[in-house]
C-alpha positions in Angstrom: 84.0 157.8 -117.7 86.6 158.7 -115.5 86.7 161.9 -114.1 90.6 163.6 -114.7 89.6 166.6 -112.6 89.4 164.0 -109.6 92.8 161.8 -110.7 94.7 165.0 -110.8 93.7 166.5 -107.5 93.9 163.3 -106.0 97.0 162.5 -107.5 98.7 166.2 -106.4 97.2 165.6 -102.4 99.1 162.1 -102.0 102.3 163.8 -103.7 102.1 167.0 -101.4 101.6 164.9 -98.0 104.1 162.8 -99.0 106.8 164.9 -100.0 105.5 166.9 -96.5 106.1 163.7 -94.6 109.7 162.8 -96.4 110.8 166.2 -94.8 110.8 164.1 -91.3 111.1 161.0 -92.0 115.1 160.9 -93.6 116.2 162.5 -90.8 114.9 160.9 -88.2 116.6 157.9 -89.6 120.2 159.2 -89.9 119.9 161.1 -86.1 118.7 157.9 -84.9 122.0 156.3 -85.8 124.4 159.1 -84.8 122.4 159.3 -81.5 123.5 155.2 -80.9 127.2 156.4 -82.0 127.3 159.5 -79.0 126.0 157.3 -76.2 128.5 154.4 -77.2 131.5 156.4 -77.3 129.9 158.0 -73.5 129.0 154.5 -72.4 132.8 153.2 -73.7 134.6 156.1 -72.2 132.5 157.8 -69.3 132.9 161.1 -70.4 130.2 163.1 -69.6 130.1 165.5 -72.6 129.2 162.6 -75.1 125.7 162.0 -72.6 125.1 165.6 -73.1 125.9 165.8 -77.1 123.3 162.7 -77.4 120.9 164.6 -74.7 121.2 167.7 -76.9 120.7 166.3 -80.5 118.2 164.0 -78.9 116.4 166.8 -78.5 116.2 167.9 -82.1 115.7 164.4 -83.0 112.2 164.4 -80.8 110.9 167.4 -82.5 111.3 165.8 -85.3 110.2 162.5 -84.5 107.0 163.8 -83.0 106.5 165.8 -86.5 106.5 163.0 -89.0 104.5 160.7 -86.8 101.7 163.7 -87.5 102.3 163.8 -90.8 102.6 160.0 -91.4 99.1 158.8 -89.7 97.1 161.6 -91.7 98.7 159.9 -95.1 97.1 156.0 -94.7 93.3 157.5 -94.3 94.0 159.0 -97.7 93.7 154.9 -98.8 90.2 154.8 -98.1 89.3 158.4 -98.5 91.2 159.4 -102.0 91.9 155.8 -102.8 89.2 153.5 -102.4 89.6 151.3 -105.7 92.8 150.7 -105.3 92.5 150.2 -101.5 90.2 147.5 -102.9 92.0 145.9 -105.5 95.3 145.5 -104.1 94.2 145.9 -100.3 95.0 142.3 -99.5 98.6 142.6 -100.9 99.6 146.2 -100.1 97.9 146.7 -96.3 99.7 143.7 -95.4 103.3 145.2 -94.9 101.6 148.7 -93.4 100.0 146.2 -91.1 103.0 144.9 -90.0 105.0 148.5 -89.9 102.4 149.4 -87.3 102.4 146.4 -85.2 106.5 145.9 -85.0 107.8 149.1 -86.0 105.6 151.8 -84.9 104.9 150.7 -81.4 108.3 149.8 -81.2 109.4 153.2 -81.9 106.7 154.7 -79.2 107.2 152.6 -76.4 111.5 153.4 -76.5 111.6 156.6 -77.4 109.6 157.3 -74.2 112.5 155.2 -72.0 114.9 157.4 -74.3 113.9 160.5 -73.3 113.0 159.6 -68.9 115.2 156.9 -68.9 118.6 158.6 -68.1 118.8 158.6 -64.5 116.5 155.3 -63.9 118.7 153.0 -66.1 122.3 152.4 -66.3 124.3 153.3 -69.6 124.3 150.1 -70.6 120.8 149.5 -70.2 120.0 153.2 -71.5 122.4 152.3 -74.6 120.1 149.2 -75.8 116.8 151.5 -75.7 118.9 153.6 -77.9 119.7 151.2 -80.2 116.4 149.6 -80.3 114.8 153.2 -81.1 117.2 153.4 -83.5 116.5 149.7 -85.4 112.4 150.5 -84.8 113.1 153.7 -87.5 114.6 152.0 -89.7 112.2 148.6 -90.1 109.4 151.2 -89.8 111.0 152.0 -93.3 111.7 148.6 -94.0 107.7 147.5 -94.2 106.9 151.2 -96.0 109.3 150.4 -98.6 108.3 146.8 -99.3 105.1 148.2 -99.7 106.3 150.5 -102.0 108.6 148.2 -103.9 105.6 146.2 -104.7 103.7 148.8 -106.6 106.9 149.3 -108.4 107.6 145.4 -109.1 104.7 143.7 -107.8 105.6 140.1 -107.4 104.0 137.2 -105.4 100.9 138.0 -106.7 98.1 137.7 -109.0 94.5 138.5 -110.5 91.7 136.4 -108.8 89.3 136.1 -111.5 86.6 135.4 -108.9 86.7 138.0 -106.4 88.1 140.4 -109.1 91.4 141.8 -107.0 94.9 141.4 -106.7 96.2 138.3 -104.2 99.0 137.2 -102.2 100.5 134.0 -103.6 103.6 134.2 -102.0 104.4 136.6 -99.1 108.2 135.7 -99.3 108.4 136.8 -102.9 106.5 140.4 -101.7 109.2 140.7 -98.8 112.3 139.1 -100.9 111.6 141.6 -103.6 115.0 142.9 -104.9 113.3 146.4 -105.6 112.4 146.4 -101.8 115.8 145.5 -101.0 117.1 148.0 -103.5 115.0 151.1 -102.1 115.4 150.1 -98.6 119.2 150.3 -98.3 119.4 153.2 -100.6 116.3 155.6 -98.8 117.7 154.5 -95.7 121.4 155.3 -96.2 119.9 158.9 -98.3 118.5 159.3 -94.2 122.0 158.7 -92.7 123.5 161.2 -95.0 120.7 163.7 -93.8 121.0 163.1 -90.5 124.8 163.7 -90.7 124.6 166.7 -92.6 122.2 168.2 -90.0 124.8 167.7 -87.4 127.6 169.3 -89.5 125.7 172.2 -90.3 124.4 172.9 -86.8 127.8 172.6 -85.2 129.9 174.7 -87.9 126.8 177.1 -87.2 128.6 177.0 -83.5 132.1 177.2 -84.8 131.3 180.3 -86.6 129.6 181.7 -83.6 132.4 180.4 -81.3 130.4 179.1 -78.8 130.2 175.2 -78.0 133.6 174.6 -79.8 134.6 171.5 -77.6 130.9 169.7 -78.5 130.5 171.3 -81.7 134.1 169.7 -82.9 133.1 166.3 -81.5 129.7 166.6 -83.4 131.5 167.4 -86.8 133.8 164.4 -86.0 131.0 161.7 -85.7 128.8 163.5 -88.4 131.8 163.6 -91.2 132.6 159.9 -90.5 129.2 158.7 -90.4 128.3 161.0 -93.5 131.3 159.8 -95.5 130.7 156.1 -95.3 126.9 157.3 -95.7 127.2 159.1 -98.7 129.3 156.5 -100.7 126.7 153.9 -100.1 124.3 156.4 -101.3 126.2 156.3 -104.9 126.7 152.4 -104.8 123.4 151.4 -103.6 122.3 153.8 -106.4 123.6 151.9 -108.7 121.8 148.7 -107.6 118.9 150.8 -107.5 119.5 151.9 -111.3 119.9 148.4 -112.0 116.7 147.4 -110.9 114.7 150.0 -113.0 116.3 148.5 -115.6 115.0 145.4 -115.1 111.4 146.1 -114.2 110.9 149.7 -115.1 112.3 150.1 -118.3 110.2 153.1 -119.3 111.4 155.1 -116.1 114.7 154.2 -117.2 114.3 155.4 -120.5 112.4 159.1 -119.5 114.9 159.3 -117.1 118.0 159.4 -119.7 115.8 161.0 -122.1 116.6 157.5 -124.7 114.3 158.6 -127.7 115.1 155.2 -129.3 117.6 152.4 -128.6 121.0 152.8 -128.6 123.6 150.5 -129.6 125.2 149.0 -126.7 126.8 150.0 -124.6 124.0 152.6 -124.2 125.8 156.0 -123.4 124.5 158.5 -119.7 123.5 161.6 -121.0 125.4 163.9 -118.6 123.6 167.5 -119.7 121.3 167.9 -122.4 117.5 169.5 -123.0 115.0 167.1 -123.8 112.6 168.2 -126.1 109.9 166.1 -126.1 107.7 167.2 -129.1 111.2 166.8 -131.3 111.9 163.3 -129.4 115.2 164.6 -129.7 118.0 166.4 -126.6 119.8 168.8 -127.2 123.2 170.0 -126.6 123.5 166.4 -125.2 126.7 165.9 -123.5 127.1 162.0 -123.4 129.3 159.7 -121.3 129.8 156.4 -123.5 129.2 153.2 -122.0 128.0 154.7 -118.5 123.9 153.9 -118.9 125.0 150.6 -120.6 127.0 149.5 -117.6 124.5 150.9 -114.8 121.4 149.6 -116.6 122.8 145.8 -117.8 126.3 145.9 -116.0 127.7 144.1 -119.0 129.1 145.5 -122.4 126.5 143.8 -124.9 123.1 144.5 -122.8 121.0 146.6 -124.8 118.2 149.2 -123.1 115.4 149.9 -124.9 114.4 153.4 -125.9 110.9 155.3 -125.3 110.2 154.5 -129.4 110.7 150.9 -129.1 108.5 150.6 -125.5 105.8 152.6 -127.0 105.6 149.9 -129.4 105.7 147.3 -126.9 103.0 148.8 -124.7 100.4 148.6 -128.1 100.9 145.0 -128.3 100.5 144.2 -124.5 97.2 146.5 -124.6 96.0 144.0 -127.6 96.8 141.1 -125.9 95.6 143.1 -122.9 91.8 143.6 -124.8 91.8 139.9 -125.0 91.9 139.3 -121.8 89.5 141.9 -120.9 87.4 140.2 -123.5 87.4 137.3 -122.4 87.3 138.6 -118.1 83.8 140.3 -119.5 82.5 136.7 -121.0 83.1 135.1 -117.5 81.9 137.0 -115.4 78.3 136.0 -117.5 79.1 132.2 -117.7 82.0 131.1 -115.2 82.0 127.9 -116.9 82.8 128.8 -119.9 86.0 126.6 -121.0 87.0 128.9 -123.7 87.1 132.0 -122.1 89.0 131.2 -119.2 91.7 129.9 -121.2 91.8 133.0 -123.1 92.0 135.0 -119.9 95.0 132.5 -118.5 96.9 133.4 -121.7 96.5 136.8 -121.8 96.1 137.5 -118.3 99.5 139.2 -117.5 98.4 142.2 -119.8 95.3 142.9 -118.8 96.6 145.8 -116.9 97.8 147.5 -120.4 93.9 147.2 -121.4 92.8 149.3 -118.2 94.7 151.9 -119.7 92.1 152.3 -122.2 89.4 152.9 -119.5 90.3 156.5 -119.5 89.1 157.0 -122.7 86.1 154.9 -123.3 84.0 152.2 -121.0 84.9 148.8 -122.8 88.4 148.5 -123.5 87.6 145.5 -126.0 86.3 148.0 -128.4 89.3 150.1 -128.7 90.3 151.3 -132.4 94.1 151.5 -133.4 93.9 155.2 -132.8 92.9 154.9 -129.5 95.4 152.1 -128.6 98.6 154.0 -129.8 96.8 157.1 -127.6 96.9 154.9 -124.6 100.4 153.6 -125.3 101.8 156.8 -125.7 100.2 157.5 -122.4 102.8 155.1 -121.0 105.3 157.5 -121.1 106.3 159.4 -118.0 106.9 163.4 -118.1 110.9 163.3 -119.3 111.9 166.5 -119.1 111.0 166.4 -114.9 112.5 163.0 -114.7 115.9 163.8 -116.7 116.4 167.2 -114.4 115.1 165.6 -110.9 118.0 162.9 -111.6 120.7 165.0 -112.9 120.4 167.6 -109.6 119.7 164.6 -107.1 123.2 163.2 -108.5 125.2 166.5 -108.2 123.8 166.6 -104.9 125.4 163.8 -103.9 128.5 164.5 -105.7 129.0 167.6 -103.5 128.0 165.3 -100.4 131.1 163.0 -100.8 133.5 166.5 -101.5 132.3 167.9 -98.5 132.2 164.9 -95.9 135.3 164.2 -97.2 136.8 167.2 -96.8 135.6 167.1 -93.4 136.9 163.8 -92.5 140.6 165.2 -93.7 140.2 167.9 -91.5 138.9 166.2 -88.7 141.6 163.6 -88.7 144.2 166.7 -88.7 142.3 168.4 -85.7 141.3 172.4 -88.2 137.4 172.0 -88.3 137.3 175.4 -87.0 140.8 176.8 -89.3 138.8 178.0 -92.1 135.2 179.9 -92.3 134.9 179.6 -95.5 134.7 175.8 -95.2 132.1 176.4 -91.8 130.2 178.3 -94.7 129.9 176.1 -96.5 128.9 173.3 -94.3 126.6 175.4 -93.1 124.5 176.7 -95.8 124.4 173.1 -97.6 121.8 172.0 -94.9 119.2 172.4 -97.4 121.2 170.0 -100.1 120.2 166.5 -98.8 116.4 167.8 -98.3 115.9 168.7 -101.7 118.0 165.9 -103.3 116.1 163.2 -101.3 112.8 164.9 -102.4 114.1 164.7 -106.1 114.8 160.9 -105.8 110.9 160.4 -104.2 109.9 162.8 -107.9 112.3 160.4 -109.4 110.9 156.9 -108.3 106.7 158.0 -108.3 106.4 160.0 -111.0 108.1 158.1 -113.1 106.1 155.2 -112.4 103.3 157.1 -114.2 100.8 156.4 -115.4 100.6 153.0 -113.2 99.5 153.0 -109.4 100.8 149.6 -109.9 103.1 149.1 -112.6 101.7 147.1 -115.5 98.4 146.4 -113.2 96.3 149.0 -112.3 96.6 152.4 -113.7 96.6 155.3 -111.2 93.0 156.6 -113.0 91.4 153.9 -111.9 92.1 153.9 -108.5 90.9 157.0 -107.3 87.6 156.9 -105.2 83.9 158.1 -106.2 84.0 161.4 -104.8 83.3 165.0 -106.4 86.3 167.3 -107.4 85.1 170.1 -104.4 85.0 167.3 -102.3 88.9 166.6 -103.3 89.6 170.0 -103.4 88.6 170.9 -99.8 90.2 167.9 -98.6 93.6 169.5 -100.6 93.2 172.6 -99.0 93.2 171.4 -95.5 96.0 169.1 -95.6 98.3 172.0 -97.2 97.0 174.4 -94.8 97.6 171.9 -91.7 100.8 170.4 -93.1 102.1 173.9 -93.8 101.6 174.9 -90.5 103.5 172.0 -89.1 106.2 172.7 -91.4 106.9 175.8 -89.7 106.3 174.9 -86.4 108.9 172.3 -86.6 111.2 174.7 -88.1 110.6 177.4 -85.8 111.5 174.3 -82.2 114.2 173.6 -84.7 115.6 177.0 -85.0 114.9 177.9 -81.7 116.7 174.8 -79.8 119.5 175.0 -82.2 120.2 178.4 -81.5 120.0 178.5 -77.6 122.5 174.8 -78.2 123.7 172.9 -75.2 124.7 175.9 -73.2 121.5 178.0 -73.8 119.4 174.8 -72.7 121.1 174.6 -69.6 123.2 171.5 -70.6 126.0 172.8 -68.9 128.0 176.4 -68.7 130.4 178.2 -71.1 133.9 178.0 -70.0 135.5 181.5 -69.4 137.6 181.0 -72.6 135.1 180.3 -74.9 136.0 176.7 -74.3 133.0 174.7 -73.0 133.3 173.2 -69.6 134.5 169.7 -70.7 137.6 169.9 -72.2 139.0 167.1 -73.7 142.1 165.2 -71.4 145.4 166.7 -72.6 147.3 164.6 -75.3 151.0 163.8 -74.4 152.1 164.3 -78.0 150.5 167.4 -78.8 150.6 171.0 -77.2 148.0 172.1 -74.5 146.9 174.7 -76.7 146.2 172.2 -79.4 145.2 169.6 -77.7 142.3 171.5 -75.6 138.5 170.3 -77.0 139.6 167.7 -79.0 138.9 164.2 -78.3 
């Protein structure tokens, strides 16, 4: 019998070290970008301030850089060390894209960042420029090959079950790599990093503002970071959308916990906007419903319907039947391979035999199961809704208020008042947290509501947990909270510290008498001195 003690520490290690690692990783995907943007415009203009705003946020970026490589390595032993059955099962399928991250994207990444960082006065701009850029693409394929990984245990195509080494096999690496949940996840994670990275630069520098020091860099940082965050922040929505769309078609269950769809709705299925989902009562309450939204997000079409929790429930008892057959039939083989019978049984029923596994939780042969026990394991299909429906709801007012306030900051940018009104540098400032927690809500949002699957309709997460005692899991949990914790605050602590001391206090060059910096921007013909000073 399986041990839930195990799954559940298990389970909670690889959710902590991976929502420690997604506190780096995002935003060393959007700085990489805006640090490409800052060197072109100095490589396109010559001005020397733009090398030292890409100097100074390079900076930042390093600490960061240097703190989810840390975090990132420690995360793959857990594979082989919490993981070991599924490491086995799907190994073949699943290590081959982390493979390939490490070989490509990885050393990619470590080899430029080094000519990043001592390359300035041994290059020219030019040359300087392409590491830059290079860094920048190594970040985001390194994401790339994570997320097709990733995508597969969500929708895991080009594959199947070999019935003679009993694991999970390639059949077609193009399918694994062209998988439109990869595509999906890729675009929107990566574009959820550039609206991070962005953010981080708009808070820092109306941090500055407030302060009034830095105004001439701190205004040309706001400028690149509300552009960048704008166009960032709508492709977050859109790509969203294709990313809903998806679900829809592979994850129907998520879909359903998600919007809290107790049973089917006539379509066009209605979003639930607010509500409280009462799961004993299968019921929400005090829903406040947009018609037609789910309906067009989930089928984009007006006659498309979306099945409800009820109906998939159902659904899940018949594929664990057919499922039990299967399993049947797998059992019979693997006593006489030749046996005709069998193996056509198992070809039949083959794509269910996942839903059977389920049943291994509960008892040792899954072809025994009575009904009881089968509507217990289908009702085990369904993910926790209330955490699902909440983590979605604040992730999409979170990027609501993204698009208000880059906007915002784009209409002031283009009239030249970032630094007219504090309440606005507040507010920029103290939403630094915002696309953090919204980016950890979507990473809630897309693994726990794969639950209970490590790979969806194959291998329940139960089963793929290693042979190792609860203490045994439990000191290992310890540790990495008590090591990860610490490099939490050490990076915050570089991070507070080198944003406080900013390009001035690091030497980068002086404060102007005036409370200007020392590199004003050249006067505009059109505009006053007075207004034109700083601005670019």
């Amino acid at each position: 019998m399986i041990d839930e003690t195990v799954v559940t520490l298990s389970r909670l290690q690889f959710a902590l070290t991976a929502l420690y690692h997604f506190l780096f990783v995002p935003l060393t995907l959007g700085l990489s970008w805006m640090l490409v943007i800052m060197e072109t415009v100095y490589v396109m203009t010559g001005r020397d301030i733009w090398k030292r705003m890409t100097q100074f946020w390079g900076v930042l970026f390093g600490i960061n850089f240097a703190m989810g490589v840390a975090t990132g390595i420690t995360m793959e032993f857990q594979f082989g060390t919490n993981w070991a059955y599924y490491a086995h099962y799907v190994g073949d399928i699943f290590g081959t894209p982390l493979a390939i991250e490490g070989l490509m994207a990885f050393f990619l990444e470590a080899t430029f960042i080094g000519l990043f960082y001592f390359g300035w006065d041994k290059l020219s701009r030019v040359k300087h420029l392409g590491v830059t850029f290079v860094l920048a693409v190594g970040t985001n394929l390194s994401a790339l090959w994570i997320l097709i990984a990733n995508a597969w245990m969500q929708n895991p195509v080009g594959s199947e079950f070999n019935l003679d080494t009993m694991r999970m096999e390639v059949t077609s690496f193009s399918e694994v790599f062209f998988n439109p949940v990869a595509q999906a996840k890729f675009v929107h994670t990566v574009s959820s990093g550039y609206v991070l990275g962005s953010m981080f630069v708009l808070s820092i520098s109306a941090w500055y503002l407030l302060k009034g020091r830095n105004i001439d860099f701190a205004k040309r940082s706001m400028t690149v970071a509300a552009s960048f965050g704008l166009a960032s922040a709508l492709s977050v929505v859109v790509l969203g959308d294709e990313s809903g769309y998806t679900v829809s078609e592979n994850q129907k269950m998520k879909l359903a916990a998600i919007e809290a769809m107790w049973e089917t709705e006539a379509a066009p299925a209605s979003f639930t906007a607010f509500g409280f989902p009462d799961v004993e009562g299968r019921t929400t309450h005090f829903a406040v419903e947009i018609p037609w939204v789910m309906g067009l997000i989930g089928t984009r079409s007006l006659d498309g319907v979306l099945p409800g929790i009820k109906e998939l429930v159902a659904e899940a008892e018949e594929r664990i039947g057919s499922g039990m057959q299967a399993y049947a039939a797998m059992q019979t083989l693997r006593i006489d391979r030749n046996d005709a019978q069998a193996r056509s049984t198992f070809e039949q029923h083959k794509r269910d035999l996942g839903y059977a596994l389920l049943l291994k939780r509960v008892m040792v042969d899954p072809a025994k199961a009575t009904p009881a026990e089968i509507r217990t394991a289908a009702k085990s299909t369904i993910p926790n809704v209330p955490v699902l429906f909440w983590s979605f709801r604040l992730m999409v007012a979170c990027g609501l208020w993204f698009i208000v306030l880059f906007g915002y900051s784009f209409w002031l940018s283009a009239r030249r008042e970032l630094d007219r009104h504090r309440w606005y540098l507040k507010a920029a400032l103290w939403s630094l947290p915002l696309p953090w927690l919204a980016i950890e809500l979507g990473w809630i949002v897309a693994e726990y509501g794969r639950q209970p699957w490590a790979i969806e309709g194959v291998l329940p997460t139960a089963l793929g947990v290693s042979s190792v005692t609860s203490g045994q899991v439990l000191t290992s949990l310890i540790g990495f909270v008590v090591f990860y914790t610490a490099l939490a605050i050490v990076d915050a602590v570089l991070m507070v510290r080198y944003a406080r001391k900013g390009p001035d206090g690091l030497g980068m060059w002086p404060e102007a008498p005036d409370g200007q910096d020392g590199h004003d921007a050249l006067p505009i013909a059109s505009l006053p001195a007075a207004r034109a000073a700083g601005q670019t």
